[in-house]
C-alpha positions in Angstrom: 61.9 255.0 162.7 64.7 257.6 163.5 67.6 256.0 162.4 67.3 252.2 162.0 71.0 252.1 161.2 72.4 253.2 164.7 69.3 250.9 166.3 69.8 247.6 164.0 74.0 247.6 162.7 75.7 249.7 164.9 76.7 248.7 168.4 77.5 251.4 170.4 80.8 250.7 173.2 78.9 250.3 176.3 77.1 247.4 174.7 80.6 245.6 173.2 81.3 243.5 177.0 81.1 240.1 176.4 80.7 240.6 172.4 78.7 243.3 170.2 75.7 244.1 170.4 73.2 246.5 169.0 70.2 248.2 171.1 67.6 246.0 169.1 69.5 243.1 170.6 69.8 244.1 173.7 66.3 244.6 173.9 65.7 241.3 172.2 64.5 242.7 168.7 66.7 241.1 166.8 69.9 238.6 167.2 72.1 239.3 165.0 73.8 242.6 163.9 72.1 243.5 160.8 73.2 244.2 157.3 72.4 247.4 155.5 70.6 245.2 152.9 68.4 243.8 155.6 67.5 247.5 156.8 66.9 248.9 153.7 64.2 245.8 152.9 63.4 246.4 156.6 62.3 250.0 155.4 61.1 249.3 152.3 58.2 246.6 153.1 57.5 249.0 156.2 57.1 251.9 153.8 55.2 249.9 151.4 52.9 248.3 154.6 52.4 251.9 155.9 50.8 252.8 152.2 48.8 249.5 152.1 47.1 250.4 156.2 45.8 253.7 154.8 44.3 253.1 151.6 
């Protein structure tokens, strides 16, 4: 993932009419703006799930 941040916590301005709102909700990944502790366990178990897949 690129840049979970700007996907997950960040709503950009075209996305702030009726309330904010980040790409993931918009296309229904999530629904609620998230955290940065939520990302960074976000990225961790899919780090530690990637490693698990290819052993």
């Amino acid at each position: 993932m690129r840049n979970p941040f700007r996907i997950f916590a960040r709503p950009p301005k075209a996305l702030i009419n009726p309330y904010p709102k980040t790409p993931a909700m918009a296309a229904r990944l999530a629904d609620h703006i998230w955290k940065i502790e939520e990302i960074v366990r976000f990225i961790d178990y899919a780090s530690s799930a990637s490693k698990l897949r290819f052993h």
